[in-house]
Biopython code that builds the backbone (N, CA, C, O; Angstrom):
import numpy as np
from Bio.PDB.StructureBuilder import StructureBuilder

atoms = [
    (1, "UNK", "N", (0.833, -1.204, 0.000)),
    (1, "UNK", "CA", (0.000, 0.000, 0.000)),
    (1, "UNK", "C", (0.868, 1.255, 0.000)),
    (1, "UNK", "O", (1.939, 1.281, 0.607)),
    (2, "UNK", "N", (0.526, 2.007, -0.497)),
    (2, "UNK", "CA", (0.654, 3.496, -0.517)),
    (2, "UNK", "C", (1.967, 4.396, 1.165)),
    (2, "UNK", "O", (2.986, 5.008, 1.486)),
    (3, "UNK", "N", (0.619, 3.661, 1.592)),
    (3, "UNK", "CA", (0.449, 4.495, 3.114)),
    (3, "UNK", "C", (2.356, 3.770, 3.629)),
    (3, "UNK", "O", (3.437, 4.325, 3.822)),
    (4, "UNK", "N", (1.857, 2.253, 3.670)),
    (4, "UNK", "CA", (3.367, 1.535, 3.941)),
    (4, "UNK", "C", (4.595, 2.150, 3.100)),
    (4, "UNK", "O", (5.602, 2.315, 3.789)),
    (5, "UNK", "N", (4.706, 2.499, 1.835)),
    (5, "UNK", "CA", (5.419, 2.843, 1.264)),
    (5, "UNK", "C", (6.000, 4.233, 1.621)),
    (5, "UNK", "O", (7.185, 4.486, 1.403)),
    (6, "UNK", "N", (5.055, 5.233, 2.236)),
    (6, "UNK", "CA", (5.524, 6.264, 2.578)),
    (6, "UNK", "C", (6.362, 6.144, 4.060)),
    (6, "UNK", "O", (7.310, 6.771, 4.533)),
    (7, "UNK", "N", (5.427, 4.885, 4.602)),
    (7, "UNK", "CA", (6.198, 5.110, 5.866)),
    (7, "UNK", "C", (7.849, 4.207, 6.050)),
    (7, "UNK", "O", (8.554, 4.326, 7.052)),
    (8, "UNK", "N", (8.172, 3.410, 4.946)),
    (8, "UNK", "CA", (9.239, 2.856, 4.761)),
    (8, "UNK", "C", (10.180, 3.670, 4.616)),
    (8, "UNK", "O", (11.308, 3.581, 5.100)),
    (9, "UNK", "N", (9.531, 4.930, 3.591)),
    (9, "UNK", "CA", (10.334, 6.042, 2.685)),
    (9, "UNK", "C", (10.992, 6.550, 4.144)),
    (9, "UNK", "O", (12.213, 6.647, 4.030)),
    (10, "UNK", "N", (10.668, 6.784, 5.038)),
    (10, "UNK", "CA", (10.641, 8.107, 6.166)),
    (10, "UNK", "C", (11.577, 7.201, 7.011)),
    (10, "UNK", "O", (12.430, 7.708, 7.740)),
    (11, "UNK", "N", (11.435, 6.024, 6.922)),
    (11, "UNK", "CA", (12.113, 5.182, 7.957)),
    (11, "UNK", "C", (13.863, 5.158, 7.325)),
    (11, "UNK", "O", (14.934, 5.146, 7.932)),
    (12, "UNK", "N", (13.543, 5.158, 5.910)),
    (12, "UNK", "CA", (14.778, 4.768, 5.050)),
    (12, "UNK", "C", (15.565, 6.343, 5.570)),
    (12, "UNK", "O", (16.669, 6.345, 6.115)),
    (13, "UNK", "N", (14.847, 7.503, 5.312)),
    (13, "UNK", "CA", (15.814, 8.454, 5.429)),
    (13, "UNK", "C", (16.746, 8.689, 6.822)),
    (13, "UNK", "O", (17.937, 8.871, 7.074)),
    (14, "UNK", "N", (15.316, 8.562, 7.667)),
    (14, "UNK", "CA", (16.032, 8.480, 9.184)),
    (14, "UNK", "C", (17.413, 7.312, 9.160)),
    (14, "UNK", "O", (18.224, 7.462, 10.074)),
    (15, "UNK", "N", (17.608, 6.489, 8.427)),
    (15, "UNK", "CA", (18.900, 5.656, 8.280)),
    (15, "UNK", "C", (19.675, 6.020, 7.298)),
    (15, "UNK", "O", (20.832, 5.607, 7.369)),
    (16, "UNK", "N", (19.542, 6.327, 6.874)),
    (16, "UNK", "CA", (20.594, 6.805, 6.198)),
    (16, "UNK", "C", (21.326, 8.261, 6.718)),
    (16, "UNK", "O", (22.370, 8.661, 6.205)),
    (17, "UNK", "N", (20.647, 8.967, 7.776)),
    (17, "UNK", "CA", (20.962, 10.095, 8.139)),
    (17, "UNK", "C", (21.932, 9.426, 9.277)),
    (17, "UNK", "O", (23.105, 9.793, 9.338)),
    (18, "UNK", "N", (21.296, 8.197, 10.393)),
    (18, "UNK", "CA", (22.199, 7.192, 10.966)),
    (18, "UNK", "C", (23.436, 7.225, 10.244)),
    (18, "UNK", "O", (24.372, 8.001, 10.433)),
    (19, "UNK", "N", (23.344, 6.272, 9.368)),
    (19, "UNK", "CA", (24.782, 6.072, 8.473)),
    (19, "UNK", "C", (25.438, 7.124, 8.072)),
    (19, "UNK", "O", (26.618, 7.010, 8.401)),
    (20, "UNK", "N", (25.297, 7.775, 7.700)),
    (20, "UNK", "CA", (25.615, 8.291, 6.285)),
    (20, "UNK", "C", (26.362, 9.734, 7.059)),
    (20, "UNK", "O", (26.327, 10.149, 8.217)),
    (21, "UNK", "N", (26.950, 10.177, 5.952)),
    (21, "UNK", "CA", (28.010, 11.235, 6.170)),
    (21, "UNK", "C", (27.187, 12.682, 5.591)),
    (21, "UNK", "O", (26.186, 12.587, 4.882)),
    (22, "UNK", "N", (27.751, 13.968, 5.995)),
    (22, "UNK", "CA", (27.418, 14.945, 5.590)),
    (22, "UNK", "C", (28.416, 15.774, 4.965)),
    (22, "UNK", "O", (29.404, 16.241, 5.532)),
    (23, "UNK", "N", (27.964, 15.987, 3.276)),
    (23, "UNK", "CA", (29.650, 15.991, 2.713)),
    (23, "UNK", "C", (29.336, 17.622, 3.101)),
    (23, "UNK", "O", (28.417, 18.024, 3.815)),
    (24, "UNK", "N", (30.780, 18.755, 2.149)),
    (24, "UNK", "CA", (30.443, 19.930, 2.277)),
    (24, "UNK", "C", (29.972, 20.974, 1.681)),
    (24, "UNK", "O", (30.364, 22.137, 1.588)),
    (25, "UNK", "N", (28.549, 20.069, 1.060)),
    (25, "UNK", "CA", (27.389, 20.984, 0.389)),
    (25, "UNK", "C", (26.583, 21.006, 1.292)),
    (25, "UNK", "O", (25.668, 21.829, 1.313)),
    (26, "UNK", "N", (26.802, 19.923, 2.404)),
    (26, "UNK", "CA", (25.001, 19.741, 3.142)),
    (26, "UNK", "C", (24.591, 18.303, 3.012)),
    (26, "UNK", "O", (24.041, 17.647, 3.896)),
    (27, "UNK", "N", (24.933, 17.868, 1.761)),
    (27, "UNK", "CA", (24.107, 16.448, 1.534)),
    (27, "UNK", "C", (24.839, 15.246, 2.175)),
    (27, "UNK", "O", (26.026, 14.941, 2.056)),
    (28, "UNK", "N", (23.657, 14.504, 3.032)),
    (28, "UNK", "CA", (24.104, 13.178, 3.412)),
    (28, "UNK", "C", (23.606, 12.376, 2.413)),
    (28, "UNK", "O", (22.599, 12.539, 1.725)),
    (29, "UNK", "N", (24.949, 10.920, 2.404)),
    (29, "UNK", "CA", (25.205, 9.772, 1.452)),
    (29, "UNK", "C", (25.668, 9.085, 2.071)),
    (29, "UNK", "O", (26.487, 9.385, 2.939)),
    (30, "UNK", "N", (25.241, 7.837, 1.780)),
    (30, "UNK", "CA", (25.623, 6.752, 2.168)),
    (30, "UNK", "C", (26.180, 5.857, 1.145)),
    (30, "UNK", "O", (26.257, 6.095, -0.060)),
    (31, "UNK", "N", (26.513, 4.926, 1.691)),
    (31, "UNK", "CA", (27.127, 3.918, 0.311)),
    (31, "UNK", "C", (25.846, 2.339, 0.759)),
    (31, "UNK", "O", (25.380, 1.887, 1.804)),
    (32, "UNK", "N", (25.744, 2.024, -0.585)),
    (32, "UNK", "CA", (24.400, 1.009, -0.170)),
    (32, "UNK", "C", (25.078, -0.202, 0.448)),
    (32, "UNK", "O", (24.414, -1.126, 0.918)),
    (33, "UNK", "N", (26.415, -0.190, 0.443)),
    (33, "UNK", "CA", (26.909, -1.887, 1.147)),
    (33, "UNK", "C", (26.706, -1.273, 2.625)),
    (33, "UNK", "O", (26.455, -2.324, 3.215)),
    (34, "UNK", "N", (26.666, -0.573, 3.317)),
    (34, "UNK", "CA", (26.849, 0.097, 4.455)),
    (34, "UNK", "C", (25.152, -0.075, 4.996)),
    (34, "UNK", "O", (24.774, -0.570, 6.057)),
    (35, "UNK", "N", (24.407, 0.444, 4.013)),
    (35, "UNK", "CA", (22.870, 0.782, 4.350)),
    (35, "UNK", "C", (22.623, -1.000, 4.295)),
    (35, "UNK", "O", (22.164, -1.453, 5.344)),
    (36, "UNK", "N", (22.795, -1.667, 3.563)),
    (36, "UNK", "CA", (22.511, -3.191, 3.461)),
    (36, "UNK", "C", (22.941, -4.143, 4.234)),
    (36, "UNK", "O", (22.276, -5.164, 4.413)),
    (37, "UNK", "N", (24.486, -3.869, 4.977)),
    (37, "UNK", "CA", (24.673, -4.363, 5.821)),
    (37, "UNK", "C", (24.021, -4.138, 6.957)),
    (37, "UNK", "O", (23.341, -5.089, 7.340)),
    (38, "UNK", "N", (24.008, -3.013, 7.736)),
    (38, "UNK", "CA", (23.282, -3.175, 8.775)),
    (38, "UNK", "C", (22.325, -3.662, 9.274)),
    (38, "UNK", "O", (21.349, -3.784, 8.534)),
    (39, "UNK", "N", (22.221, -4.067, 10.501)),
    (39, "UNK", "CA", (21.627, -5.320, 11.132)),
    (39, "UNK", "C", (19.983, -4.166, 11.305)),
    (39, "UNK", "O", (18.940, -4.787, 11.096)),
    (40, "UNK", "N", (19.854, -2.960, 11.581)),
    (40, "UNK", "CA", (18.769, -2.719, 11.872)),
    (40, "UNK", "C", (18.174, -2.178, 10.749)),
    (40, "UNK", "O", (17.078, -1.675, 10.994)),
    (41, "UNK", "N", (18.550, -2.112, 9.547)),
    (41, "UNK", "CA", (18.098, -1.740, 8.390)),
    (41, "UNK", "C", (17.951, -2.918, 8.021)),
    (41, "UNK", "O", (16.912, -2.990, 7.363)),
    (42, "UNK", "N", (18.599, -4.161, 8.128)),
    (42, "UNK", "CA", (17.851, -5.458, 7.465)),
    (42, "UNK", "C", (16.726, -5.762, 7.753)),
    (42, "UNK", "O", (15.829, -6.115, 6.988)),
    (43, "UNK", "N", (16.696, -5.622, 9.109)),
    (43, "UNK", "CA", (15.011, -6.215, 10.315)),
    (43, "UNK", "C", (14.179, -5.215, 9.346)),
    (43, "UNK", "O", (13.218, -5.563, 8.660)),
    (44, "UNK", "N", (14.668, -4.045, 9.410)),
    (44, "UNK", "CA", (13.526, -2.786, 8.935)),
    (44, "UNK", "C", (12.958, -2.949, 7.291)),
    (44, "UNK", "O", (11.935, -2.462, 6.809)),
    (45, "UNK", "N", (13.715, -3.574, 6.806)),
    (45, "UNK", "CA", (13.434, -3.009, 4.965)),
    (45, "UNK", "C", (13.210, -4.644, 4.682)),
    (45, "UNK", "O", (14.256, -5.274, 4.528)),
    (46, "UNK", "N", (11.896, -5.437, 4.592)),
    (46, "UNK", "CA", (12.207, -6.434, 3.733)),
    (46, "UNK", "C", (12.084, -6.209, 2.264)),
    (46, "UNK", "O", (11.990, -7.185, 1.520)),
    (47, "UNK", "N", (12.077, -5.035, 1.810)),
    (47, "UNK", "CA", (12.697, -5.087, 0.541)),
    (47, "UNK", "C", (13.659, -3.574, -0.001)),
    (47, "UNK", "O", (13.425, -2.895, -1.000)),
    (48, "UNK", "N", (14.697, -3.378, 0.966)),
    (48, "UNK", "CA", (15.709, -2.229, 0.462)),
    (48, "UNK", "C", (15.247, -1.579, -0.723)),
    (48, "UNK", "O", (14.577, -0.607, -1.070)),
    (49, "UNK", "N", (15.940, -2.603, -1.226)),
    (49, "UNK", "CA", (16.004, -2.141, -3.294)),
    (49, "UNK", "C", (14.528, -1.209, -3.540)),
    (49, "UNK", "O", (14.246, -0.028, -3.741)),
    (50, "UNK", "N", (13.770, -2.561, -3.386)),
    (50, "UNK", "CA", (12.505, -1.603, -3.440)),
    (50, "UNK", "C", (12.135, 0.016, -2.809)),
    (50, "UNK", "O", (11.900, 1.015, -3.490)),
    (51, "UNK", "N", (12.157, -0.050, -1.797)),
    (51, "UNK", "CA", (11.993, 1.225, -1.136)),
    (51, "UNK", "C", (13.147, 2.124, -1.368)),
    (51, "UNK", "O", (13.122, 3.211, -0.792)),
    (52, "UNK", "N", (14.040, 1.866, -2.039)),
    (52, "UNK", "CA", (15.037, 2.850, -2.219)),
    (52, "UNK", "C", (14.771, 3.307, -4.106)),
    (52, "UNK", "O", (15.363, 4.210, -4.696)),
    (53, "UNK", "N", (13.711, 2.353, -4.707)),
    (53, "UNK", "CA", (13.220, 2.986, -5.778)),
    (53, "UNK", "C", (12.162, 3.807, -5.578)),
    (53, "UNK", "O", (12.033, 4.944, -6.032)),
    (54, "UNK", "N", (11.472, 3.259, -4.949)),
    (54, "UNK", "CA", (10.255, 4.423, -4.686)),
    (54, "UNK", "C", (10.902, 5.713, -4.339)),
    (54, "UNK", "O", (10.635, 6.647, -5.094)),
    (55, "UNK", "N", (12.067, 6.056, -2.889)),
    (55, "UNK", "CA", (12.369, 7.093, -2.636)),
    (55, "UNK", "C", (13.121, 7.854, -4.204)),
    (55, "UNK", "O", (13.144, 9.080, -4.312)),
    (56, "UNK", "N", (13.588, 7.108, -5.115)),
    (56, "UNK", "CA", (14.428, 7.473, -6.270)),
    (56, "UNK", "C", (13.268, 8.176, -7.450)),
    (56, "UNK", "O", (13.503, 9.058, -8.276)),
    (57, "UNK", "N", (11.992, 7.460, -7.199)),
    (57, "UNK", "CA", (11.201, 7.867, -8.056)),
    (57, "UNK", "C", (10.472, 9.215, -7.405)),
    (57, "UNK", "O", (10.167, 10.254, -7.989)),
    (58, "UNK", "N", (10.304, 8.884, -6.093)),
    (58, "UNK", "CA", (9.688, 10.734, -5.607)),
    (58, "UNK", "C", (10.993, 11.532, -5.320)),
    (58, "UNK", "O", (10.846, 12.415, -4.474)),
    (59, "UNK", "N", (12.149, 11.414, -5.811)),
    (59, "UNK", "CA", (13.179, 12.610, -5.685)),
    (59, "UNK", "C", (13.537, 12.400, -4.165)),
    (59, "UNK", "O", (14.063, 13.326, -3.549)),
    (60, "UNK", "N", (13.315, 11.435, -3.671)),
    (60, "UNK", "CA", (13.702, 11.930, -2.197)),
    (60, "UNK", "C", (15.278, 11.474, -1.927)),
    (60, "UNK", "O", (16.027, 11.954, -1.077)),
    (61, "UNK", "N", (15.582, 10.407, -2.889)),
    (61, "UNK", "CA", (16.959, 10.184, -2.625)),
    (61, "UNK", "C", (17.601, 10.171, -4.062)),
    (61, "UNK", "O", (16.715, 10.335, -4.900)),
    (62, "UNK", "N", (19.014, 10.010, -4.700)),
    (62, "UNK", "CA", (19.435, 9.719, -6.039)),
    (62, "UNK", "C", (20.805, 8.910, -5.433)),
    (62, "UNK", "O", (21.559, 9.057, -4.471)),
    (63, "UNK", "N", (20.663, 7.906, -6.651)),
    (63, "UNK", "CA", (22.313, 7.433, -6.310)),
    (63, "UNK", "C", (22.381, 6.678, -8.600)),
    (63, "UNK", "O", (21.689, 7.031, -9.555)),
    (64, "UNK", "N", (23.171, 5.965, -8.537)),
    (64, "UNK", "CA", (23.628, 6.094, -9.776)),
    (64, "UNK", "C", (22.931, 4.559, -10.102)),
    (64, "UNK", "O", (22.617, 3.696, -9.283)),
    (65, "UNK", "N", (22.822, 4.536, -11.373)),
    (65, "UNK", "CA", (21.910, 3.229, -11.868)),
    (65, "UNK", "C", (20.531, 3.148, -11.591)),
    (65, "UNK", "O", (19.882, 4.094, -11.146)),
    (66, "UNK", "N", (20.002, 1.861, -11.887)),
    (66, "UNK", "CA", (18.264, 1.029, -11.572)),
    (66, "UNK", "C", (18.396, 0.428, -10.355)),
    (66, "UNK", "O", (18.024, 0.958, -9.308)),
    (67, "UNK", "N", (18.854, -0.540, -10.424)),
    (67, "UNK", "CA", (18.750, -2.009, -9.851)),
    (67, "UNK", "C", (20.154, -1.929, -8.912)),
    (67, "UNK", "O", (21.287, -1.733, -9.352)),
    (68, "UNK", "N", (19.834, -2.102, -7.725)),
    (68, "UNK", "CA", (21.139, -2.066, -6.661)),
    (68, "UNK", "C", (21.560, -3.648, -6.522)),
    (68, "UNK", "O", (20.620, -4.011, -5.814)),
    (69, "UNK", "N", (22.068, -4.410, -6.654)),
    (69, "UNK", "CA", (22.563, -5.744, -5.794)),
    (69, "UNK", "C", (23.050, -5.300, -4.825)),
    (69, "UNK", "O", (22.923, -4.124, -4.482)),
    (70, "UNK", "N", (23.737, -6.217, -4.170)),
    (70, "UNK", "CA", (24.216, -6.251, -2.864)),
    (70, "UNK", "C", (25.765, -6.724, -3.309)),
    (70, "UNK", "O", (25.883, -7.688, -4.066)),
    (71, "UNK", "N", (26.542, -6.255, -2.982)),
    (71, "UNK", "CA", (28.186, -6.640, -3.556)),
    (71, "UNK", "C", (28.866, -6.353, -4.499)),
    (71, "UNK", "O", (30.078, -6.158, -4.595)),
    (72, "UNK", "N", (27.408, -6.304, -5.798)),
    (72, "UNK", "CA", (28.210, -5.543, -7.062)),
    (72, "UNK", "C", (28.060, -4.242, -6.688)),
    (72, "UNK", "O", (29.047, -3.653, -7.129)),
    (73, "UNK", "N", (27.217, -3.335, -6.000)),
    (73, "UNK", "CA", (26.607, -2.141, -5.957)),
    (73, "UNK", "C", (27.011, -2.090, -4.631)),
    (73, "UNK", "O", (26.134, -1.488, -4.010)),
    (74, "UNK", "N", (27.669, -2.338, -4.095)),
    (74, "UNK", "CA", (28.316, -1.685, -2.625)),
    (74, "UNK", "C", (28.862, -0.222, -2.043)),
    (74, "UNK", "O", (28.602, 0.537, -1.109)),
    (75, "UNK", "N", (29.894, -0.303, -3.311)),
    (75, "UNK", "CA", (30.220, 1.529, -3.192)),
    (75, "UNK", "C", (29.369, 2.662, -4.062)),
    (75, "UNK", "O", (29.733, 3.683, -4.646)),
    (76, "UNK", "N", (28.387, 2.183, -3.931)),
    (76, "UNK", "CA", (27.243, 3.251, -4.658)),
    (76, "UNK", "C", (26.937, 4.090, -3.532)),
    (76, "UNK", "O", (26.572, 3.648, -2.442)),
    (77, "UNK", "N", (27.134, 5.671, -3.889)),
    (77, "UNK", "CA", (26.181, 6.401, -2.788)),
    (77, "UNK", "C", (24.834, 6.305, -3.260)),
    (77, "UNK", "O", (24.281, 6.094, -4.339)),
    (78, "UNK", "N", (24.404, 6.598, -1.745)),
    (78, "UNK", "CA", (22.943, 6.586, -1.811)),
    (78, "UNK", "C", (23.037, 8.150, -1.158)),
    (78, "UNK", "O", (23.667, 8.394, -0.129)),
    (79, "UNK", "N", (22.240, 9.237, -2.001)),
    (79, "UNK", "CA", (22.304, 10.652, -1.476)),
    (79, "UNK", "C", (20.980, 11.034, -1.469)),
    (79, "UNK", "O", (20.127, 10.977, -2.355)),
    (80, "UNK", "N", (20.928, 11.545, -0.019)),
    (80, "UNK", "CA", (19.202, 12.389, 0.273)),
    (80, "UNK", "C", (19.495, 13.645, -0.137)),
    (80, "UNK", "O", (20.395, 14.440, 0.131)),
    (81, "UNK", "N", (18.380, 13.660, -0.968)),
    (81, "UNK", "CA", (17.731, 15.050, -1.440)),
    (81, "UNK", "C", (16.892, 16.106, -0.944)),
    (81, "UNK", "O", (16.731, 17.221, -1.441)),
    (82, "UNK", "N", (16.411, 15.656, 0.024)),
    (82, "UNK", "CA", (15.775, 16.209, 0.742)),
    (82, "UNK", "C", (16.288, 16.223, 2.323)),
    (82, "UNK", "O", (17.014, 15.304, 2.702)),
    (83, "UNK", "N", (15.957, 17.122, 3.101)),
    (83, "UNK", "CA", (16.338, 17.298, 4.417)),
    (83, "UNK", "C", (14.799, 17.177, 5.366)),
    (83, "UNK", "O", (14.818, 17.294, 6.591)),
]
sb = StructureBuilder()
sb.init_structure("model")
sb.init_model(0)
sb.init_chain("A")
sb.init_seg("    ")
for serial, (resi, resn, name, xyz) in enumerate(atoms, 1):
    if name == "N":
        sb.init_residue(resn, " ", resi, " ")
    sb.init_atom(name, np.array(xyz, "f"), 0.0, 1.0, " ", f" {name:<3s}", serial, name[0])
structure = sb.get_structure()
């Protein structure tokens, strides 16, 4: 649903703000082996990838490519767009 999807979205940013660094424009990024490894982002996201397209499709986050794996796509940032 909708409603779940938004609230995944909100959960995803609050972790990545966890993780993730604040370069010196402002923007926090993460790298997705970092966001995927973690033990409380695993419990939280049973489907990462997914919810990190949805956030890609409402602008809320950008990182490079479609489709993330896990190992090939490790040093990919993942960057919030929004604050």
């Amino acid at each position: 649903t909708t409603m779940n999807v938004e609230h995944e979205i909100s959960l995803l940013v609050e972790e990545i703000r966890r993780l993730g660094t604040k370069s010196a424009d402002g923007q926090v990024s993460v790298k997705f082996g970092v966001l995927f490894a973690d033990e409380k982002c695993a419990n939280l996201f049973e489907a990462l990838v997914g919810t990190l397209k949805a956030a890609k499709r409402r602008k809320i986050v950008t990182y490079q490519g479609e489709l993330l794996l896990q190992g090939v796509h490790d040093n990919v940032d993942i960057v919030l767009l929004q604050d």
